[in-house]
DRENDREN-442449 format. One line per 2 residues: for each residue x negated, y, z of C-alpha. Coordinates in steps of 0.2 Angstrom, whole numbers. Layout:
% DRENDREN-442449
X,Y,Z ~ ...
% end
This chain:
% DRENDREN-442449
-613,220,607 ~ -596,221,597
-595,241,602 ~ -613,242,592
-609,235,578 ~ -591,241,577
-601,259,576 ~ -615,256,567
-600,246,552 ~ -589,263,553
-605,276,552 ~ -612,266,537
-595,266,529 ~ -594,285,531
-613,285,523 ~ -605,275,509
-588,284,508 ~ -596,304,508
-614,302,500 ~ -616,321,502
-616,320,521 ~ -623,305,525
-638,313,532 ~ -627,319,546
-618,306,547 ~ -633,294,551
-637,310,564 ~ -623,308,571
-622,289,571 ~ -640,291,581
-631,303,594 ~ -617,292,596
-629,278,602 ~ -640,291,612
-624,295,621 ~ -619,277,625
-639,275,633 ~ -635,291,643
-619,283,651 ~ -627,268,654
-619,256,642 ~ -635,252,633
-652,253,639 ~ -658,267,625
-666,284,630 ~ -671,301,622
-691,294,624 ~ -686,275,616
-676,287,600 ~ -693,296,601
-704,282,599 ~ -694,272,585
-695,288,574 ~ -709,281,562
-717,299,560 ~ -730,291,550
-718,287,535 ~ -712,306,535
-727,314,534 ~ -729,301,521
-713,304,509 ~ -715,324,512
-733,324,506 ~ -729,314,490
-713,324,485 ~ -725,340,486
-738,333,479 ~ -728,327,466
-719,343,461 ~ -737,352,456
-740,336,448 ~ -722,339,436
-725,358,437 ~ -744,356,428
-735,347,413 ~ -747,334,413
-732,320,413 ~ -724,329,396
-742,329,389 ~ -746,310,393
-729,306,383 ~ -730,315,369
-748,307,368 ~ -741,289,369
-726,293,357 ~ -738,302,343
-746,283,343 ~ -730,271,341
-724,266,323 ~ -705,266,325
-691,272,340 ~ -690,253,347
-707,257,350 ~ -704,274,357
-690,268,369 ~ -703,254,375
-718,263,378 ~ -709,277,386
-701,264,398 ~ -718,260,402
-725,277,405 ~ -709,280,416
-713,262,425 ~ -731,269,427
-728,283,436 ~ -714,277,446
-726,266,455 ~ -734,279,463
-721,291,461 ~ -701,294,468
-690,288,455 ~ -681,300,452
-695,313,450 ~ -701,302,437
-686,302,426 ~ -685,321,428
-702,319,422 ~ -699,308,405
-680,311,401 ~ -685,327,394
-695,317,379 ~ -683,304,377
-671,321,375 ~ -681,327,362
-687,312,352 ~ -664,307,351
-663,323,345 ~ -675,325,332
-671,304,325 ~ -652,308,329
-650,297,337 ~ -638,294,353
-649,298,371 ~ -638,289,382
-648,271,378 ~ -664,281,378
-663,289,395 ~ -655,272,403
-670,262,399 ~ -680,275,408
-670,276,423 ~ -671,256,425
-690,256,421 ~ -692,269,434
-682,258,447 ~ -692,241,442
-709,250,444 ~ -704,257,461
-708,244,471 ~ -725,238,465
-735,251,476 ~ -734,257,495
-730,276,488 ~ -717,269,474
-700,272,482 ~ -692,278,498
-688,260,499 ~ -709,254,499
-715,267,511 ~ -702,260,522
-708,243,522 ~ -725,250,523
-722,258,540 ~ -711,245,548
-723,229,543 ~ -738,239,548
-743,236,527 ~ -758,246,521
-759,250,501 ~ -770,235,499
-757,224,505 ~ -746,228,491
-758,219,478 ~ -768,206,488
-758,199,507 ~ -764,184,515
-774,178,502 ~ -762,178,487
-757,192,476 ~ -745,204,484
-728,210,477 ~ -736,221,463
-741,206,453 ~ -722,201,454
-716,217,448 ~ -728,218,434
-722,199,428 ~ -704,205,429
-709,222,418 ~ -715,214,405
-701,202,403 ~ -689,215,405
-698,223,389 ~ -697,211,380
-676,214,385 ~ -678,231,380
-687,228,364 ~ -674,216,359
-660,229,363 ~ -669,240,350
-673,228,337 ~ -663,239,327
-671,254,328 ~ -684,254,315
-683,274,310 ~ -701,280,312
-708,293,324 ~ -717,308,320
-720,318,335 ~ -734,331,339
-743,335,353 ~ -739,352,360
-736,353,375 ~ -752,361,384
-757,355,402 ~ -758,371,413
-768,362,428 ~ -778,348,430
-779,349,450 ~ -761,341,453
-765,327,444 ~ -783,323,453
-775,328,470 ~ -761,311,463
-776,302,461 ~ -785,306,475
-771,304,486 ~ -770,284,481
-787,282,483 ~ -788,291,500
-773,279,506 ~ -785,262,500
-798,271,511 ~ -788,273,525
-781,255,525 ~ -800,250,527
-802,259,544 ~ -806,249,559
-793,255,575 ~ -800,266,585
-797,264,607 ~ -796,282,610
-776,289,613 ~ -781,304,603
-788,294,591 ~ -777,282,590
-764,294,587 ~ -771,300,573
-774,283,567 ~ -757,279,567
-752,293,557 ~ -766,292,544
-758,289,530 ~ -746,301,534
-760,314,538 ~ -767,310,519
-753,314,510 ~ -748,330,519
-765,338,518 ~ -766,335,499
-751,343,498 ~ -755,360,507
-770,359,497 ~ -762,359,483
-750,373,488 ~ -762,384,495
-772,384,478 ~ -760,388,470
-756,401,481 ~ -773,407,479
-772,406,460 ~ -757,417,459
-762,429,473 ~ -743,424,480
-734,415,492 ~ -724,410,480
-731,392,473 ~ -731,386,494
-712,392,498 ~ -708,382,480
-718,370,486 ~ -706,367,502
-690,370,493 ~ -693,353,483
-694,342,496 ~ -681,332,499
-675,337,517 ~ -657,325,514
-670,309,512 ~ -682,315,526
-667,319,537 ~ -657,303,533
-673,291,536 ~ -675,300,555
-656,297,560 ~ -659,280,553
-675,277,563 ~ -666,281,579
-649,273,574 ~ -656,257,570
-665,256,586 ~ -650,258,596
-640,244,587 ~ -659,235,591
-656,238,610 ~ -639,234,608
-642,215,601 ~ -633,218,584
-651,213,576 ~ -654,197,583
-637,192,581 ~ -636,197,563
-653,186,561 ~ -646,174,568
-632,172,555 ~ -646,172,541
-654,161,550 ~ -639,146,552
-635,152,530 ~ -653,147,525
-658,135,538 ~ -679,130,542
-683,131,524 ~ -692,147,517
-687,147,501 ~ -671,142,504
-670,160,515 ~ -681,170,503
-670,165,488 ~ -653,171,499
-662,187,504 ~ -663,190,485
-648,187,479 ~ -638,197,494
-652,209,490 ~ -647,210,472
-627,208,476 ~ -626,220,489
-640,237,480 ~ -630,237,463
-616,247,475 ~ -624,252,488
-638,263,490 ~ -656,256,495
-662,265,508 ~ -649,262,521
-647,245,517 ~ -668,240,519
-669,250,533 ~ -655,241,542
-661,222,535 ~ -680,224,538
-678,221,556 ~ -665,208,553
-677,199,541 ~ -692,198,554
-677,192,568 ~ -673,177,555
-693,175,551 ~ -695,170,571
-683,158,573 ~ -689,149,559
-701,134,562 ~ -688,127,575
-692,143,584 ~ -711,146,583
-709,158,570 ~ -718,162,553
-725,176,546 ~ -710,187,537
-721,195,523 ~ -714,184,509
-696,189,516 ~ -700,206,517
-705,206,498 ~ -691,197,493
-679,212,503 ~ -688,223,492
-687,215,477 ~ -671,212,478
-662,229,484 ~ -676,236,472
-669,229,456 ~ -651,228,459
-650,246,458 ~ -651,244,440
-634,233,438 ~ -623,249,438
-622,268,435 ~ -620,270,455
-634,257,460 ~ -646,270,462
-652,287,462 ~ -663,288,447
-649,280,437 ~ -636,293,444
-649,308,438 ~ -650,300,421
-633,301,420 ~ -632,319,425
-644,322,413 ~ -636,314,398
-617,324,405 ~ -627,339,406
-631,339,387 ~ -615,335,383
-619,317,380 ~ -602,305,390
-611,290,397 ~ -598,273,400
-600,260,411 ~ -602,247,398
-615,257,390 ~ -627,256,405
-622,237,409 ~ -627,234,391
-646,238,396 ~ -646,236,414
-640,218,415 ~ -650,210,404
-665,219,410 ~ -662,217,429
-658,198,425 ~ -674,196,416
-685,207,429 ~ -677,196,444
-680,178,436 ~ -697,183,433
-704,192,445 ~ -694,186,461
-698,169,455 ~ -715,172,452
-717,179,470 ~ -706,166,479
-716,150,470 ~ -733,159,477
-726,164,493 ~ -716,146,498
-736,138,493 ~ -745,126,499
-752,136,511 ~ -739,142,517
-734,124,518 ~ -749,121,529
-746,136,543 ~ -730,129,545
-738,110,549 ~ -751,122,561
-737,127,571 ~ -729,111,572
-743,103,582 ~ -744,119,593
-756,133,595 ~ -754,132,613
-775,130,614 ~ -777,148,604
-761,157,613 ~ -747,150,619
-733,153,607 ~ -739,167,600
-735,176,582 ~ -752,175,571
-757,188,556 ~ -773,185,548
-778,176,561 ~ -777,187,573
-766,182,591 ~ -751,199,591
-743,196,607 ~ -755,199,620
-772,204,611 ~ -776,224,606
-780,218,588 ~ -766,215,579
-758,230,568 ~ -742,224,574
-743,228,592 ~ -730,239,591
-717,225,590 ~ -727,215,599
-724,226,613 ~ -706,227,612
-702,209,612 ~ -720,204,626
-707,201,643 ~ -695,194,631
-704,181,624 ~ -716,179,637
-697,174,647 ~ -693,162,634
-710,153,629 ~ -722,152,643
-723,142,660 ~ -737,150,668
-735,165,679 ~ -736,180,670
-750,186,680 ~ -764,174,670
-758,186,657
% end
């Protein structure tokens, strides 16, 4: 195991230390461990790398960032803000509801599409009130981080839960009968406008904008649209048994978002009697982000094999002890320590199978379910992006935008806005969601446990009252698989043949 980790610490330093490269460098981080499998040091082949690859989340993120650049490209975003800004009295106004129009879109859209989207207004208003943009275009970058995680299709960060927990869209707004994370971010945006409004209080010029821009497609944005709705469908389907099936069942939501695209694409390849519109299409994906997310898959599932994730749970687990809140209140605050420096993606990717680890040893080793975890993960590498310049990407293309028009953007200036607001999104909303997750029913599962499910099935993990360690019907049977001789080992006494 200290080989493991000793890897994956130096390959995630290099991922720190050259952000350019660290698509290859998680490439070659899953090559490294590939290589120790084939030499018999770890017991990880090619097919077990093939397998952890969640290809589901790929398709996923490609379709979006398509389907998002003909959304950008129609002009419909410009239009809806120059429609909200021709309505607000003043420019505290204007900062606030273009915050709110960035936090709107980022929740179905990547954030940092969505401040290429608004940053351009916010340009344009400073401009015309001369005014300084750099406040302007920091309050949208943060808003657009915030927002990010309310939805399955936010951020890179939310499709990744998504996949990993087996989550459908639903699940983001209604889970186990309370209301999901997306209540929790919406709590947290509104205090954190109230932040922004008092960070304004002094802009009273008022704002005369016209509406001119002109949108030249409606399509994009129906396909936006339908491409949410569709995901909401999908997450309604019953499983089917047949392999085929199954595997296109799997990748569903995947398959959504990538045909939307191609649609898309191929329209507007129709419209312009080119091929242009499809290769453009293709050259805005993000192949750095897709790339990185595959290495990760497989890397991560080596250092699985290798018993790095237990042990790290573990840890988390002896830090917070049998109490829930106590451990969904550490995931937060690491969360929030550890994402204002580091960048999100590696960091939930690496902690979401540490989180379920620490969920299974709680309970005095029954286990409970981790969705509250997983949500305060989120929440927490979500919003402390927005405590400094580097935290996260949409803050680092705000900045680039602002030095780009020759505007010089200090530290101080951003911690100005992005500390209070984080502060106020993170008090809010994460409390908000840890006082309905650690509930009275949660409260009442746990005394469940206690007095033993032995009668239902022997030691087994439940989700919405569904047995996932030895039934077909659970929509984790993916880790149920991986962990069945292991458990089954640990927990039962009875041959494993009456299984």
């Amino acid at each position: 195991m200290t080989l493991a980790l000793s890897l994956f610490v130096l390959f995630y330093i290099l991922m720190l230390a050259v952000q350019q490269y660290r698509p290859w460098v998680a490439l070659g981080g899953a090559g490294a461990f590939l290589l120790l499998g084939k030499l018999g040091v770890y017991d990880f082949t090619l097919a077990d790398a093939a397998r952890a690859v969640d290809f589901n989340v790929l398709l996923m993120m490609a379709g979006m960032m398509g389907t998002v650049f003909l959304f950008i490209q129609s002009k419909m975003p410009a239009r809806l803000a120059e429609e909200l800004i021709a309505h607000v009295p003043d420019v505290r106004w204007a900062v606030s509801v273009l915050a709110l129009l960035a936090g709107f879109i980022s929740a179905f859209v990547d954030n940092v599409a969505t401040v290429l989207m608004v940053a351009p207004v916010g340009l344009a208003i400073a401009r015309r009130l001369k005014l300084s943009p750099v406040p302007v275009l920091i309050a949208i970058a943060v808003s657009s981080n915030l927002q990010g995680a309310a939805t399955l299709v936010g951020d890179t960060t939310s499709i990744l839960l998504g996949g990993f927990a087996g989550m459908n869209f639903f699940d983001f707004f209604w889970m186990e009968g309370r209301p999901g994370i997306f209540w929790s971010v919406e709590l947290g945006a509104l205090a954190s406008l109230g932040v922004l409004f008092w960070l304004f209080r002094d802009q009273r010029q008022p704002v005369h904008v016209t509406v001119e821009t002109e949108v030249e497609d409606d399509v994009p944005t129906a396909l936006l649209l339908l491409t949410v709705g569709l995901l909401i469908a999908a997450s309604f389907l019953p499983e089917p048994s047949g392999s085929v099936l199954h595997l296109l069942y799997t990748l569903r939501s995947g398959l959504v978002c990538m045909g939307l695209c191609l649609f898309g694409a191929a329209r507007a390849c129709w419209r312009s009697r080119s091929l242009r519109p499809l290769a453009e299409t293709f050259r805005a994906l993000d192949y750095d982000t897709l790339l990185l997310l595959f290495s990760l898959f497989i890397l991560l599932e080596g250092v699985s094999r290798a018993g790095v994730i237990d042990a790290a749970a573990q840890l988390f687990h002896s830090a917070a002890g049998d109490e829930p809140l106590h451990l969904y209140l550490l995931l937060v605050a690491a969360s929030v320590g550890l994402s204002a420096f580091i960048d999100n993606i590696p960091y939930v990717a690496a902690m979401l199978p540490v989180v379920q680890g620490v969920a299974d040893l709680m309970n005095g080793g029954a286990g409970i379910e981790p969705e509250l975890f997983y949500f305060g993960l989120l929440t927490g590498a979500t919003l402390g992006g927005n405590l400094t310049p580097i935290g996260a990407s949409a803050n680092i293309a705000a900045i680039g935008i602002l030095r780009k028009n020759g505007e010089t953007v200090r530290t101080r200036d951003f911690l100005r806005i992005g500390v209070p607001f984080t502060l106020a999104a993170v008090l809010v909303g994460a409390g908000a969601s840890g006082c309905s997750g650690v509930s009275e029913k949660i409260q009442e599962k746990l005394q469940k446990k206690k007095r033993g499910l032995a009668g239902i099935c022997p030691g087994s993990r439940h989700h919405r009252g569904r047995c996932l360690c030895f039934c077909a019907q659970g929509r984790k049977i993916k880790y149920a698989e991986k962990n069945a001789k292991t458990f089954l080992k640990k927990r039962l006494t009875f041959p494993l043949s009456v299984v």
